[in-house]
LOKOLKE-509930 format. One record per atom (N, C-alpha, C): y, z, x; residue number from 0; residue in three letters; chain; atom name. Coordinates in nm, 2 decimals, m for minus. Each point is the difference from the previous one (the first is absolute). Last residue first. Layout:
N
((Y,Z,X),NUM,"ALA","A","CA")
...
***
This chain:
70
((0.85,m0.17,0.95),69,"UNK","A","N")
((0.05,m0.14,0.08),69,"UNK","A","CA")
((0.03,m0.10,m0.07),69,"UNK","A","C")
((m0.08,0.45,m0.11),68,"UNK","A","N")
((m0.03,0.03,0.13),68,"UNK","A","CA")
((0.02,m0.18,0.06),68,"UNK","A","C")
((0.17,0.37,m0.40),67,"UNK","A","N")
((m0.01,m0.14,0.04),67,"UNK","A","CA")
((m0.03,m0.03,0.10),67,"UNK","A","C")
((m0.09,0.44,m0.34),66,"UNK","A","N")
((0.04,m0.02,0.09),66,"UNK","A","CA")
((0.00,m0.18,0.03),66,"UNK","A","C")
((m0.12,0.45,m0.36),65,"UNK","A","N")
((0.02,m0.11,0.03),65,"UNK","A","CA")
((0.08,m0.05,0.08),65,"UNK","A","C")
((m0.25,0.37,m0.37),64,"UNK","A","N")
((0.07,m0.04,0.10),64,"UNK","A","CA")
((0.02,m0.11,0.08),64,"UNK","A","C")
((m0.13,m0.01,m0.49),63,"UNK","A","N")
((m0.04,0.07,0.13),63,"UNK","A","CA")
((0.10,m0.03,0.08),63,"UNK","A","C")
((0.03,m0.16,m0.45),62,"UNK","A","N")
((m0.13,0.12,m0.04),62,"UNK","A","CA")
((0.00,0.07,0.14),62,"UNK","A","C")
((0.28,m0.43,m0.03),61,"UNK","A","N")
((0.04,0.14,m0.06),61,"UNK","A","CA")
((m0.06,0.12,m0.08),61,"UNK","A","C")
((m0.29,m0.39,0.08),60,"UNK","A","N")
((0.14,m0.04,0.04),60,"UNK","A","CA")
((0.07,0.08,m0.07),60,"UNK","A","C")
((m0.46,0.01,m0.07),59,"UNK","A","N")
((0.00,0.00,0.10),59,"UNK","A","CA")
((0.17,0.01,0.04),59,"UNK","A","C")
((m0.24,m0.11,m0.44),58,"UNK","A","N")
((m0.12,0.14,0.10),58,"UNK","A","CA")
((0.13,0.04,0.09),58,"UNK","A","C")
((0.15,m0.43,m0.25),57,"UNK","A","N")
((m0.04,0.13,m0.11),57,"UNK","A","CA")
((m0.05,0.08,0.08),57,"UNK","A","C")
((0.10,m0.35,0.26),56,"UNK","A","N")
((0.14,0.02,m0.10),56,"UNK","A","CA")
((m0.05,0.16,m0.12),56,"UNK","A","C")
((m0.37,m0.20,0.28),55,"UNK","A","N")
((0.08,0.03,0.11),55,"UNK","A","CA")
((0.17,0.09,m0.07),55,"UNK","A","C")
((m0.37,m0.24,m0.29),54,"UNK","A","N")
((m0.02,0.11,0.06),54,"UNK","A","CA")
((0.11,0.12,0.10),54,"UNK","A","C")
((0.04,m0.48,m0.09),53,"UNK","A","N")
((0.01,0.07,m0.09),53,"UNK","A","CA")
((m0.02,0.14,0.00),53,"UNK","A","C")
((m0.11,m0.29,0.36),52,"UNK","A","N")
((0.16,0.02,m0.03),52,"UNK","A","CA")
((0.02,0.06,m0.14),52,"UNK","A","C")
((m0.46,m0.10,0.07),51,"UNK","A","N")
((0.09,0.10,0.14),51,"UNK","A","CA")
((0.15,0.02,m0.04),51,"UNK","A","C")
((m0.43,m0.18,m0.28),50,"UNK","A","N")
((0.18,m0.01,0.02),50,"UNK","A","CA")
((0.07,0.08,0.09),50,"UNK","A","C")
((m0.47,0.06,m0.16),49,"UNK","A","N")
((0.00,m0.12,m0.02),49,"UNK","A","CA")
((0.15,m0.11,0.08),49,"UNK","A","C")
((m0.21,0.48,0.18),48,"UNK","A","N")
((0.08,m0.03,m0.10),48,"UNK","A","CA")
((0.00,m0.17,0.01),48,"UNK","A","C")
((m0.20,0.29,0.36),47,"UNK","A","N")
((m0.11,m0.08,m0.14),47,"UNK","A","CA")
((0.10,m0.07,m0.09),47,"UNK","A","C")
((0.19,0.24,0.35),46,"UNK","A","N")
((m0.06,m0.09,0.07),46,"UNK","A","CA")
((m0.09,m0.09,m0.13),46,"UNK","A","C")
((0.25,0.36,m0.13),45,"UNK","A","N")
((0.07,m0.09,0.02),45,"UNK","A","CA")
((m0.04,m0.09,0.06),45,"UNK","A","C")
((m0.31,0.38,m0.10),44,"UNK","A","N")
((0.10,m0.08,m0.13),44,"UNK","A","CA")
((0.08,m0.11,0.04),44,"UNK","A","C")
((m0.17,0.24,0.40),43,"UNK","A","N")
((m0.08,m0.04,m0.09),43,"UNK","A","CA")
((0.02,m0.11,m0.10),43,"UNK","A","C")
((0.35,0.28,0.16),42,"UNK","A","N")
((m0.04,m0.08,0.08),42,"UNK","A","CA")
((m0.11,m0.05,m0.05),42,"UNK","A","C")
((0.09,0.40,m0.21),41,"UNK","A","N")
((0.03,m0.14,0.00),41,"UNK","A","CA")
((0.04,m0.12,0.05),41,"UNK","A","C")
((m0.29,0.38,0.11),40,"UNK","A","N")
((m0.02,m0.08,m0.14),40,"UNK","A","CA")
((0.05,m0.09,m0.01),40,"UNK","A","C")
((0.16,0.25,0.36),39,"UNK","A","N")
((m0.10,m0.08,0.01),39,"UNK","A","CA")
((m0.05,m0.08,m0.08),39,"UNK","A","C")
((0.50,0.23,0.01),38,"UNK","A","N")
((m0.12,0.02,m0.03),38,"UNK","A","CA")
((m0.13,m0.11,0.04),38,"UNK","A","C")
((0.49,0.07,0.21),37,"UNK","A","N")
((m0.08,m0.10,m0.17),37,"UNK","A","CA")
((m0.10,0.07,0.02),37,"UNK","A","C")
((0.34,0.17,0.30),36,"UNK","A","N")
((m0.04,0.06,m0.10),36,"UNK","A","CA")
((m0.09,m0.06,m0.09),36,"UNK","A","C")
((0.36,m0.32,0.21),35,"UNK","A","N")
((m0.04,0.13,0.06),35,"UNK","A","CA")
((m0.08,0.09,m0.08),35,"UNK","A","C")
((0.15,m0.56,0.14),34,"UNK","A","N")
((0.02,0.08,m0.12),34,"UNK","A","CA")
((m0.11,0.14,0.01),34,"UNK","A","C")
((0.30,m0.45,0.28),33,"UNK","A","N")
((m0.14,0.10,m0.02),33,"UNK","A","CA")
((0.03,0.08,m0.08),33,"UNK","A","C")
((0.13,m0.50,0.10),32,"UNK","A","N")
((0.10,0.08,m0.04),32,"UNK","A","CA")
((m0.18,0.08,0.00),32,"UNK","A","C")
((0.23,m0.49,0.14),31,"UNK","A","N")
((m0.10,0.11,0.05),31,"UNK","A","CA")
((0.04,0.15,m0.02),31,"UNK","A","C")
((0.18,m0.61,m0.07),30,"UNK","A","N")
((0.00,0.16,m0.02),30,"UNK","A","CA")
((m0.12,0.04,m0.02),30,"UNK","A","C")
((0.07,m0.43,m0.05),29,"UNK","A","N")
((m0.07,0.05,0.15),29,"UNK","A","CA")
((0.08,0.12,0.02),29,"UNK","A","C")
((m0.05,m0.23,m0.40),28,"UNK","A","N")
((0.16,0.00,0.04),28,"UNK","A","CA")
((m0.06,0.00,0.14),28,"UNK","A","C")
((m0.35,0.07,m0.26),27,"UNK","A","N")
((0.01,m0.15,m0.01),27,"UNK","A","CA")
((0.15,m0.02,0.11),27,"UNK","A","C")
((m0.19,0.51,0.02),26,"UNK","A","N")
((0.05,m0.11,m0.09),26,"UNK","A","CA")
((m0.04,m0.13,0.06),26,"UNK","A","C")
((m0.33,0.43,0.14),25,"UNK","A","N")
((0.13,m0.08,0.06),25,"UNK","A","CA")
((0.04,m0.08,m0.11),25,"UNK","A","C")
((m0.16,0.50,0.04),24,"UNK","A","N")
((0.02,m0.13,m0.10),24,"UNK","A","CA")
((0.08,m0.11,0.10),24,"UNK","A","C")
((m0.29,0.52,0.08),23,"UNK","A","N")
((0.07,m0.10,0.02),23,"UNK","A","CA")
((0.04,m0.14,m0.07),23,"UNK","A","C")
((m0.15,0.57,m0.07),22,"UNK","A","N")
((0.01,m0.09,0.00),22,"UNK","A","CA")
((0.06,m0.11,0.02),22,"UNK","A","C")
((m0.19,0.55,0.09),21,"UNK","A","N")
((0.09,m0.11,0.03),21,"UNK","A","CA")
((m0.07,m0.17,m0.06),21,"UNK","A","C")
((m0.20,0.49,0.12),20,"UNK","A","N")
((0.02,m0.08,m0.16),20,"UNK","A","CA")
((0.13,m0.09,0.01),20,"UNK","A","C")
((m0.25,0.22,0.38),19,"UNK","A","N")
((0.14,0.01,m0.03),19,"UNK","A","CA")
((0.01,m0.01,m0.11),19,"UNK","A","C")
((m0.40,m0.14,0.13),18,"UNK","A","N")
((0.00,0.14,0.09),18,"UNK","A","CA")
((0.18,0.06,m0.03),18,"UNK","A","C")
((m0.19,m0.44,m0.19),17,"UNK","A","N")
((m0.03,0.11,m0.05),17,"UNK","A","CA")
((0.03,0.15,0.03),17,"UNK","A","C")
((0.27,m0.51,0.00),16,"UNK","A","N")
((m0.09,0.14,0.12),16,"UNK","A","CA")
((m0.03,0.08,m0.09),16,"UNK","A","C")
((0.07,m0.53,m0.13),15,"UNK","A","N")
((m0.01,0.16,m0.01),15,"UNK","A","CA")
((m0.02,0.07,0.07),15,"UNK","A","C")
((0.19,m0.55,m0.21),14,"UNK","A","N")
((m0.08,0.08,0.11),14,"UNK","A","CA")
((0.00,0.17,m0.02),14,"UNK","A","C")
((0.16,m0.57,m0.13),13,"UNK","A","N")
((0.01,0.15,m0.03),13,"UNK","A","CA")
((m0.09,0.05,0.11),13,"UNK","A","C")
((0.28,m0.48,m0.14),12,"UNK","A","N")
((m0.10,0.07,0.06),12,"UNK","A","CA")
((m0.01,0.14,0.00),12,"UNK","A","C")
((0.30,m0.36,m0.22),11,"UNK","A","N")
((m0.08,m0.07,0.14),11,"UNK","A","CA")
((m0.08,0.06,0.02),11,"UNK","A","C")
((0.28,0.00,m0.48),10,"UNK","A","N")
((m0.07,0.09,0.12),10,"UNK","A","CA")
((m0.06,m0.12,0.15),10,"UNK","A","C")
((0.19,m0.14,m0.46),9,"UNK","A","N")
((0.10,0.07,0.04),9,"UNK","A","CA")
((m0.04,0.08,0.14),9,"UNK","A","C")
((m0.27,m0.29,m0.27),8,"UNK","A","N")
((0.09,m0.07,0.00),8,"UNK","A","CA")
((0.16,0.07,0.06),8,"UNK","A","C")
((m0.58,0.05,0.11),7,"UNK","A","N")
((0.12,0.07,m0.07),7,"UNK","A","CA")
((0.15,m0.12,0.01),7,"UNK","A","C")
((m0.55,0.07,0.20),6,"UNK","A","N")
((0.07,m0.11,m0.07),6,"UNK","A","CA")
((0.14,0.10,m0.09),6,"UNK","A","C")
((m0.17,0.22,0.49),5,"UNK","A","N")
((m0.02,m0.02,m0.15),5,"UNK","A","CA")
((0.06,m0.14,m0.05),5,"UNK","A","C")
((m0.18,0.28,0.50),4,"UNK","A","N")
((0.08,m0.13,m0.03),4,"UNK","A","CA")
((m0.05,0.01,m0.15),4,"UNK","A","C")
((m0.01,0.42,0.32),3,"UNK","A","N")
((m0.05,m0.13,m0.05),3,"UNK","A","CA")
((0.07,m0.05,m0.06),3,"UNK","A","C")
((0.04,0.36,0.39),2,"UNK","A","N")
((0.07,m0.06,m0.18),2,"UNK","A","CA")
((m0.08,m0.07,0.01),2,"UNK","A","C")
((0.03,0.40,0.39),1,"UNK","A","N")
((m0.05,m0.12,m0.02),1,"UNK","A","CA")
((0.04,m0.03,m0.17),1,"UNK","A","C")
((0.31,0.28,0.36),0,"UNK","A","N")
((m0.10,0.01,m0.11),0,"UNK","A","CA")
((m0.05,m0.13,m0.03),0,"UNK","A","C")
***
């Protein structure tokens, strides 16, 4: 999956399949964790969100399924 690169003090990079709703996060840690089901919108929201990592703790982390891919 392609990611772009964010200013985040916690995130390295994100990314989305739309065709799956799957989301990719790489950490700062260099952990690579996908997250299943996200909705597209919010993908969106979190790509705009002022604070990805904030966002990320409140929308995202223990809202979806979830997997560590590296």
């Amino acid at each position: 999956m392609d990611r772009k690169n964010i200013e985040s003090s916690m995130i390295r990079s994100i990314g989305y399949d739309s065709s799956n709703s799957t989301l990719e996060i790489e950490f700062n840690s260099g952990a690579v964790w996908q997250y299943f089901d996200v909705p597209e919108t919010l993908w969106y929201e979190f790509e705009g969100a002022e604070s990805q990592g904030k966002f990320f703790h409140r929308e995202i982390k223990n809202q979806y399924s979830e997997s560590q891919v590296g």
